[in-house]
Structure formats: C-alpha cells, structure tokens
N, C-alpha and C positions, 0 to 999 in steps of 0.2 A: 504494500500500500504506500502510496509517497504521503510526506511526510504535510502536507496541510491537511488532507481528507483527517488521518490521524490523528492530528493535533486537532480536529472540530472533534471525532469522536472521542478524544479520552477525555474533554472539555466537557461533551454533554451528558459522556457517563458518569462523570463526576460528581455533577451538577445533582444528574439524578440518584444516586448513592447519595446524595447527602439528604436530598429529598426522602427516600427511603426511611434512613437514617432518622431522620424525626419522626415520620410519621412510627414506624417501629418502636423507639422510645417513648412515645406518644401512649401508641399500646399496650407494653410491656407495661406501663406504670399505669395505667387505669385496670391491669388485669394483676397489680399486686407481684411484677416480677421483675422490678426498677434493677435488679442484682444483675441481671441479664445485659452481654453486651451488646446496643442497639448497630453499632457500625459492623458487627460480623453477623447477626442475624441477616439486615438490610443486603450485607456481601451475600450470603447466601439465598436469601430470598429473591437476588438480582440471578446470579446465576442458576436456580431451580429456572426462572422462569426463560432462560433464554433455551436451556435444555429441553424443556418443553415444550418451548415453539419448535424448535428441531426437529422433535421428535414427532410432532403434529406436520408440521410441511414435509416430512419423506413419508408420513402415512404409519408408525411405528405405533403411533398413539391416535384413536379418537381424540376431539376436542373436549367428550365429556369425559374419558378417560385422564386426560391432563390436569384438567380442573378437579378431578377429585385425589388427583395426586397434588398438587397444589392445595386443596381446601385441607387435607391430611395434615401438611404440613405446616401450614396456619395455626390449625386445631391443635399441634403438637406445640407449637410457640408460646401458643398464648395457654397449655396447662390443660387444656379441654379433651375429653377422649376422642379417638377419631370417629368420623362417622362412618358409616357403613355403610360399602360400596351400592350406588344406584342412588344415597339419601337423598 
C-alpha cells in the first residue's frame, strides 16, 4: 500500500479505536466492570468485527451466524450468559 492511502487508514483507525475505546468504558462501568481494560477490549472488539466481515464476504459465515458470534461476545464482556444460538 503507498504510504498516504496508509497514513488516512491508520489515522481513521485510530480515530475509531479511541471511539470504541469510550464507548466500551462507557459500558464496562455502567455494567459494574470499571477493572476491565476498555483500550484492549475496544482492540479486540475492532478486530472480532473485521474477522467477521471476512468471514461473511467469502461466505464462511451467515450474517446471522456472525452477529450471534458477535452478540456472544458482547454478552461475555459485559458478564451476561450467552445466549442461545437462533435467540
């Protein structure tokens, strides 16, 4: 990739990782789990999802398939049991 395209996308992932980033800590502390760190949850909640589009655009996963892999992992964040596949 040369190197402006780059420099706009590490700028706007940034951007959004920090976005994340609050809103996760946002969460975390109205679900009682302030201990939790909101910058590696947001790193990983950024990465699940870009996995997931992956796996949805080569056909690996349904969309309703991703989203409940996705809601799982939500539900695992924030201390809730998961729910049960098809919920």
């Amino acid at each position: 990739m040369s190197p402006a395209p780059a420099r706009g996308l590490r700028a706007d992932h940034a951007k959004l990782q920090e976005a994340f980033t609050g809103l996760v800590r946002d969460a975390l502390a109205g679900a009682g789990h302030a201990a939790a760190d909101p910058r590696r949850a947001a790193r990983t909640l950024l990465a699940l999802a870009d996995g997931l589009t992956t796996h949805v655009l080569v056909g690996h996963l349904s969309p309703r398939e991703a989203y409940e892999v996705l809601h799982g992992h939500l539900a695992g964040l924030w201390g809730r049991p998961e729910p049960s596949a098809g919920a």
